[in-house]
N, C-alpha and C positions, 0 to 999 in steps of 0.2 A: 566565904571561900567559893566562889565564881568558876563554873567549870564551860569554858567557849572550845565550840570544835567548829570548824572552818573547811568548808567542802567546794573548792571551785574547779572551772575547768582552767583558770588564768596562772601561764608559767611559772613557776616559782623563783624567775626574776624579778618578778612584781613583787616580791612579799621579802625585800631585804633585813638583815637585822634591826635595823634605824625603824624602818616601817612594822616592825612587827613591836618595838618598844613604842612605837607612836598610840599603834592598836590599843595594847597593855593600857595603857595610859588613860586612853579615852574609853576607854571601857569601863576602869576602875570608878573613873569621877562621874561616869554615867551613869554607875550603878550604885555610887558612892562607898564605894568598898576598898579601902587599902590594896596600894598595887601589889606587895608583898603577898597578899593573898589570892592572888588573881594564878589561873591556867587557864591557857591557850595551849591550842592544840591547830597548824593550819595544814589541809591534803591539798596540793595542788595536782595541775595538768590529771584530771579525773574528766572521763567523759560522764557527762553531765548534760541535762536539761529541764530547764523552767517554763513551764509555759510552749511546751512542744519545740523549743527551739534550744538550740546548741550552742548559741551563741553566749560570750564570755557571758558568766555567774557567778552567783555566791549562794551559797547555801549556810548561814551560821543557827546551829544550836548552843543555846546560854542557860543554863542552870545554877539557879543560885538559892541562898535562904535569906529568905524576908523581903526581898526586894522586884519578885519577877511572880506575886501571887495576887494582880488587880492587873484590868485592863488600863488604869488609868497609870501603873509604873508603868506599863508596858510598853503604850503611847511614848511618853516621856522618854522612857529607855531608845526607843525603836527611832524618831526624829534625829536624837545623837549620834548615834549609832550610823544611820542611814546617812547621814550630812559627812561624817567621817569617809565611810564608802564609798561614795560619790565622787567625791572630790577628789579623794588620793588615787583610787585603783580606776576613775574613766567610769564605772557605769552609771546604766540609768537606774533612776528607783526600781522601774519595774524587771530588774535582770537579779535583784538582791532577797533574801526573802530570810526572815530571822524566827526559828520557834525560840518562844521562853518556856521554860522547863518551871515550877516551883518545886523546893529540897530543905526537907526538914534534917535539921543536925544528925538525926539517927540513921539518915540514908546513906553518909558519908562515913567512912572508914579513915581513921587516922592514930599511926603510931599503935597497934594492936585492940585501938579499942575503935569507939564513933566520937563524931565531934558531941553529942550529946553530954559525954562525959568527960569533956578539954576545957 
């Protein structure tokens, strides 16, 4: 269960419903996780800066379990991830910047209990 929150300063014309199922999508098989279990969450037109500069960014934090607790998924995750971003919303690699979170079942809350016990 994948929890993505999306922080840029890029209008939120950029981010149409098509494009936000695209996201979903590539997210899911990048992380290999069921798109049905996937949350997104994106804030746009946020003033924002990476790197001292203002210019269009991203900012995504990704928390998940089992999948985002080695640098080597991380790599992997972060390439896919990054190739998606690029391409579709214009920027460069260095205007995008992704923390991974790692989340043990018992962090999550679901249905009055944790996923620990789903």
């Amino acid at each position: 269960m994948p929890f993505i929150n999306v922080e840029t300063n890029l209008p939120k014309s950029k981010f149409p419903e098509d494009l936000l199922k695209r996201l979903c999508t590539t997210l899911a098989a990048a992380l290999g996780k069921p798109e049905d279990r996937m949350n997104l969450v994106v804030k746009t037109d946020l003033p924002m800066m990476i790197a001292g500069s203002s210019s269009p960014c991203l900012l995504m934090s990704l928390s998940a379990i089992g999948v985002t607790d080695t640098a080597e998924k991380n790599k992997e995750h972060s390439a896919k991830i990054f190739q998606f971003l690029t391409k579709e919303l214009g920027l460069s690699d260095d205007r995008i910047l992704i923390l991974f979170y790692p989340l043990e079942p018992s962090q999550i809350g679901k249905k009055g209990t944790v996923m620990s016990f789903l």
